[in-house]
C-alpha positions in Angstrom: -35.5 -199.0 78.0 -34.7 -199.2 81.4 -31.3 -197.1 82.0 -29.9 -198.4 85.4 -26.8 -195.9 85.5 -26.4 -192.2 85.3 -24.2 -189.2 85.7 -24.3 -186.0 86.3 -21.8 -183.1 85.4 -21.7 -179.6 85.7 -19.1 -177.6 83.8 -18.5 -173.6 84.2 -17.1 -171.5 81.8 -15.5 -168.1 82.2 -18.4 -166.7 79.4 -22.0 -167.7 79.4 -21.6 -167.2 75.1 -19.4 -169.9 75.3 -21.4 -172.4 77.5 -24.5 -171.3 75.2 -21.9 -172.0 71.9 -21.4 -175.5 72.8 -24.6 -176.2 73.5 -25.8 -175.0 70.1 -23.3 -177.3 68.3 -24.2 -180.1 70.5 -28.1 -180.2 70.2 -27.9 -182.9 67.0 -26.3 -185.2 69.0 -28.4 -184.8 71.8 -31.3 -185.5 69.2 -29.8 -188.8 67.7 -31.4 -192.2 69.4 -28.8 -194.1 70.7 -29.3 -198.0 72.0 -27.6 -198.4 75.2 -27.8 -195.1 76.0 -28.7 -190.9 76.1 -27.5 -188.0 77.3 -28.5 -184.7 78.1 -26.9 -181.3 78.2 -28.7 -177.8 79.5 -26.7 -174.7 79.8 -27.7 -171.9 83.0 -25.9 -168.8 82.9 -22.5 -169.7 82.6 -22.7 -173.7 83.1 -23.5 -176.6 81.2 -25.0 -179.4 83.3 -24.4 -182.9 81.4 -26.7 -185.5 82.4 -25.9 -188.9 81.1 -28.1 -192.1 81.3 -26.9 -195.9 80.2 -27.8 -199.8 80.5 -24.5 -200.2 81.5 -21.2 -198.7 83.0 -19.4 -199.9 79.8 -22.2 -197.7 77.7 -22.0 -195.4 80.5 -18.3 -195.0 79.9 -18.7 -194.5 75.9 -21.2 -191.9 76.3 -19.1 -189.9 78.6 -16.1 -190.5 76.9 -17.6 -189.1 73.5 -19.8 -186.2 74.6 -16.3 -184.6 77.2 -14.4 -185.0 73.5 -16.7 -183.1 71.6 -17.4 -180.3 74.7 -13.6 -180.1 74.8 -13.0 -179.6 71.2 -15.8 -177.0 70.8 -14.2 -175.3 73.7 -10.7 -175.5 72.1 -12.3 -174.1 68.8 -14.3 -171.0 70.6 -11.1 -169.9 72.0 -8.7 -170.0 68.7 
């Protein structure tokens, strides 16, 4: 599949556990095959770098949307 449009993210967190946390809870859905488009997410110390690639911006859009819901609610659960 030929993915024509990508993004790049890199997010830093005060704790490298908690960048390494949400990684961890993260890595089945990194492992699921999607259609339109994947996505990728490493962590470095204290900073996840989220790489995602798509068909199209509408996919593009999705993907993003979904994956910055599920890092912000993993966030919001480490620090409860």
């Amino acid at each position: 599949m030929n993915f024509d449009y990508s993004l790049s993210l890199k997010l830093i967190f005060k704790k490298k556990e908690n960048a390494e946390k949400i990684l961890l809870v993260l890595k089945p859905e990194m492992q699921r095959k999607y259609n339109r488009s994947k996505f990728v997410l490493k962590s470095c110390e204290k900073e996840l770098v989220l790489t995602i690639q798509a068909v199209d911006l509408t996919a593009l859009r999705a993907s993003f949307n979904t994956t910055m819901k599920n890092i912000i609610l993993s966030n919001e659960l480490i620090h409860t």
